[in-house]
N, C-alpha and C positions, 0 to 999 in steps of 0.2 A: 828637634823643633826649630832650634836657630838656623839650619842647612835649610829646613822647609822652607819657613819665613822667606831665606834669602832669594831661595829659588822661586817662591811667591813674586816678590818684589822683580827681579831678572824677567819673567812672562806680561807682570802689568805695565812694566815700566815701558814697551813699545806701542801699549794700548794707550798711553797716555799721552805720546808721543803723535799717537795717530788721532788723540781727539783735538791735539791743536790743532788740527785742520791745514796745514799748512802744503799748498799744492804748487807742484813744480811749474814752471812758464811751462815747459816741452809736454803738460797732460793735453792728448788729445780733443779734449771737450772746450778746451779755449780756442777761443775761436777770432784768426786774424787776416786781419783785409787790408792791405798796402803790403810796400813793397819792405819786409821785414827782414833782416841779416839771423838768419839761424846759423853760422858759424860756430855760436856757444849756444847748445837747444836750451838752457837753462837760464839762462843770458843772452835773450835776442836782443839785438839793436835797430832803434830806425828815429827818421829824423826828418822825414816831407810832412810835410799839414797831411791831414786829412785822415791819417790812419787811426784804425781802431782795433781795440781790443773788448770783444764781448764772451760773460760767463753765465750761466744758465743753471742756480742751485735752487735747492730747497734749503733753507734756514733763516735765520735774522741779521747775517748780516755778512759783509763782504769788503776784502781788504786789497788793492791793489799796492805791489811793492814796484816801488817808480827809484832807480836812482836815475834822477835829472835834475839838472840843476837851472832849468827856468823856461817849462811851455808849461802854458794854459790846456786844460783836456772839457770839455764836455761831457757830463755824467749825466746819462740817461738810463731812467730805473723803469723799469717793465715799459717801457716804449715813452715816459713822460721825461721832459729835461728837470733834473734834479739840485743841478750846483755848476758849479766851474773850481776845480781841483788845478793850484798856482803853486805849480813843485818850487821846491828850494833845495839848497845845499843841505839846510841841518833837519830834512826829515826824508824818510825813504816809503812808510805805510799810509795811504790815504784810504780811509774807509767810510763805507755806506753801511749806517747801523740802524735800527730803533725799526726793521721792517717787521711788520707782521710774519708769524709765524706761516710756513709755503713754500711755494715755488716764486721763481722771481728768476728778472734779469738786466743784468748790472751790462754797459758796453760806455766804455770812456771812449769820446774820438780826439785827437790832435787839433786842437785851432788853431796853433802856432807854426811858425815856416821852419825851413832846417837855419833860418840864421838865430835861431835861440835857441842852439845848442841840439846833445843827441840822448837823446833815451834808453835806457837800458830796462826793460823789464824784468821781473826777479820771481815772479809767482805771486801766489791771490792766500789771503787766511780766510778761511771759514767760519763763523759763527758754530762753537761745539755743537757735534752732531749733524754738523751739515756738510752736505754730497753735493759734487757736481751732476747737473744733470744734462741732456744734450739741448744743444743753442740753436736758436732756430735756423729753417735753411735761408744762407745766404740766395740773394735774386738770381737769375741765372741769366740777365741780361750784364752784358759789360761796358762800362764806358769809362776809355780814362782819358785824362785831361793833364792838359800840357801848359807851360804857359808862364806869367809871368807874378804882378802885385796883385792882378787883377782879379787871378783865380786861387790867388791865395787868400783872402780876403781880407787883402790889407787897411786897416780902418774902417771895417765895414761896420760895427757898431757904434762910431761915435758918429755925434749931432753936430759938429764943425769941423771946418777943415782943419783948424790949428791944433794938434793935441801935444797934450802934454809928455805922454810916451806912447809905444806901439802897441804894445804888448796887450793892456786889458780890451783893445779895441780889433785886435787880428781876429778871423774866425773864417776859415775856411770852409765851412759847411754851409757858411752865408752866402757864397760866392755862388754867381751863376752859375759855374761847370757843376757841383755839387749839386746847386736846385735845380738843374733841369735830371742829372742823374737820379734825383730823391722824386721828382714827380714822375719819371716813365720806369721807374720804379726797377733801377738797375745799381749795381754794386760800383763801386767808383774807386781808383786809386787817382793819388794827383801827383805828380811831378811838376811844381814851380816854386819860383824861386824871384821873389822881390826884386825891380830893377835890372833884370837879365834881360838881353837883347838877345838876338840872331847871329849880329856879329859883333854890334857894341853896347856895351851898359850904359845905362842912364848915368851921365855929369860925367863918362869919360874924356879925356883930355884927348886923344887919339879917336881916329875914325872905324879902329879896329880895337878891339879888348882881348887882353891877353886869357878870359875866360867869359866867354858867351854862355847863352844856356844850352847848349847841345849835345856837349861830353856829360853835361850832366845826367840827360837823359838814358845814360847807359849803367847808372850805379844803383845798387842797392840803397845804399845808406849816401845820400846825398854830399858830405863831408869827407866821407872817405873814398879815395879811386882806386881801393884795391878790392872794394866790394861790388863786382861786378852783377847784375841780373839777368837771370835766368829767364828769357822772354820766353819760353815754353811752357812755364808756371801760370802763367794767366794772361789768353788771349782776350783781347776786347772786342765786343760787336761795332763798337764807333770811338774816335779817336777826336776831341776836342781841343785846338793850338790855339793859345792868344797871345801871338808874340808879331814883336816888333814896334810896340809903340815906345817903348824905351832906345831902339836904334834911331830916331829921327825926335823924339823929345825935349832934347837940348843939342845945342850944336859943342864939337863939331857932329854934325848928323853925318852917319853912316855912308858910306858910298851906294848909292841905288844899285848896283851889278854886282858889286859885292854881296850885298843882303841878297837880292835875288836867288844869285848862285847858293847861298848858303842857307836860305830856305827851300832850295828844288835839292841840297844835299840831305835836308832833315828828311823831307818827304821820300826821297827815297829811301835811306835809312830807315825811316817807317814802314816802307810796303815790303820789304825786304823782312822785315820782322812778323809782319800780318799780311799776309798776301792779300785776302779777301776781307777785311777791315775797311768801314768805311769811315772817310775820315773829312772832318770839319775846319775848316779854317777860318778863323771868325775875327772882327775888328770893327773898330765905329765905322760909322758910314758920315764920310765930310770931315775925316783927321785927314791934314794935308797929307799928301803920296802916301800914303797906306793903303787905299782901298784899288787905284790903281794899280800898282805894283804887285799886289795879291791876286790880282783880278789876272793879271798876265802872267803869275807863277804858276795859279791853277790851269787856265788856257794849258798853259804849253806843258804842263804832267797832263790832262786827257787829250792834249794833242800825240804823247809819245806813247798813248795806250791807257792811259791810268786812268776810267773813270772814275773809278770812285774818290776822287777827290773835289770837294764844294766849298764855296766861300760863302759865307753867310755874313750878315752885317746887321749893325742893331743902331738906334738914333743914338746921338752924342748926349753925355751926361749932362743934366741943368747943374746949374751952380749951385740952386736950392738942395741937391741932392749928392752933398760933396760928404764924406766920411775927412778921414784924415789924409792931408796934404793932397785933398782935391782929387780922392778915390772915389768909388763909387760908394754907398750907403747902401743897406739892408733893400731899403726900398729902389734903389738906383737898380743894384744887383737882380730882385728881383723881376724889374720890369726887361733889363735882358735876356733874364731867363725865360720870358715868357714871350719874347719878339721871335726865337732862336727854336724853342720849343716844336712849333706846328712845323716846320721847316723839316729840321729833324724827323719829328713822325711820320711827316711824307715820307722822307727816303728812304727812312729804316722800315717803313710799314708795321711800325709798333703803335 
């Protein structure tokens, strides 16, 4: 009887094992949108605003294991925003509990930029007895967006320009590049990154920076340059840039021929990656040499062939509509997205 017993205990003990619920980051049914370092499938990494991770079960309740140690996520439950999950050092499970008994779907996105730090996902806990089930399909439209403070959505939630810190007021899904992606109703990754120019960062002391935003655009994981990506993984139908108000923002302002050259190098680094991608260049309209200078970069890419390159422009922000340190605001950001919008539709014929 005591062998039985043992060998009892030996069979239930995997079943018990298996009602923790406890599911790998690498199970197929999770489902991820940005640009994500699967290096370790158990332990992916990533670190740009905007990404998300969405899970699709039946049960009550649902556990994301985050070791990060400080972005903001967005948590939205069966399509409603439910919270803002504020990772720290001394916790790694944040969970969605108290749902009714069902199916349900849990998808955290990124607010935060890659300068607070990088994420490590670890897998999701189930409420006993609950399964994953499949997530809905992603759009099959693609638009990713490139760019700077602008389209990260840096201070896009506070009501003054002076704020006290960044962090509760970042939100990238506020940002125009993501509202125009979320109204034509297309799947978005972002690449940007606070303060990066073309060729010079905002308050450099030099006319040239020793790191622009452009090497950046070739990494997986933003922070690290040994995580290259795989541009074959996901091509996009339109490609949206808002860079360069940081190279002429503060003096010394950038050299005009320098930036030039080294946005007619992005663009093509771009079409070389997308051949048939169309792609948007966008900036206020009436920032000193911006609009002209853009205006003569695209010129002369469909002068050497490339049409599908377009500059689009939107009215300059009111003061009344400043976020933090005279960003644009929820509503600022909205109303770009909505100048930028019919533009767009035309060309894409979406």
């Amino acid at each position: 009887m005591k062998e039985l017993f043992c060998a009892l205990l030996f069979i239930i003990a995997p079943m018990t094992m298996a009602a923790d619920n406890i599911v790998s980051a690498n199970n197929p049914l999770i489902q991820y949108s940005g640009r994500v370092d699967f290096s370790n499938p158990q332990a992916p990494r990533f670190d740009w605003p905007g990404i998300s991770i969405t899970a699709a079960f039946h049960g009550t309740s649902i556990g994301f294991s985050l070791d990060d140690l400080g972005n903001n996520y967005d948590v939205i439950v069966d399509g409603k925003p439910n919270t803002v999950w504020a990772t720290s050092a001394n916790k790694i499970l944040y969970t969605v509990d108290q749902l009714t008994a069902g199916d349900h779907v849990v998808k955290i996105v990124k607010r935060t930029e890659s300068l607070f730090g990088l994420a490590t996902f670890k897998g999701l806990t189930l409420s006993p007895g609950g399964t994953l089930i499949n997530p809905p399909d992603l759009p099959s439209r693609r638009i990713e967006i490139i760019g700077d403070s602008f389209l990260c959505g840096y201070g896009v939630e506070a009501s003054k320009a002076q704020c006290d810190s960044l962090r509760p007021y970042e939100n990238a899904s506020k940002a125009f590049g993501a509202l125009i992606a979320q109204d034509l109703q297309a799947e978005y990754h972002i690449e940007a990154f606070s303060g990066k120019g073309v060729v010079r960062n905002w308050g450099d002391k030099k006319t040239i920076s020793i790191d622009p935003f452009p090497p950046l655009f070739d990494l997986t994981v933003c922070r690290d340059e040994k995580t290259k990506w795989d541009f074959s993984k996901w091509v996009p139908n339109a490609v949206i840039i808002h860079l360069g108000l940081n190279d002429f923002s503060t003096e010394p302002q950038a050299d005009g021929k320098e930036f030039s050259h080294a946005y007619i190098d992005l663009l093509k680094h771009l079409r070389e990656k997308y051949p048939k991608t169309m792609i948007f260049c966008t900036a206020p309209s009436g920032w000193p040499g911006i609009g002209p200078m853009l205006d003569k970069i695209v010129e002369k890419r469909n002068s050497a062939g490339d049409k599908n390159v377009q500059l689009l422009t939107y009215p300059p922000i009111s003061p009344d509509e400043f976020g933090c340190d005279g960003h644009p605001n929820a509503a600022a950001q909205r109303k770009i997205a909505d100048v930028l919008i019919p533009a767009m539709k035309e060309t894409l014929y979406w």
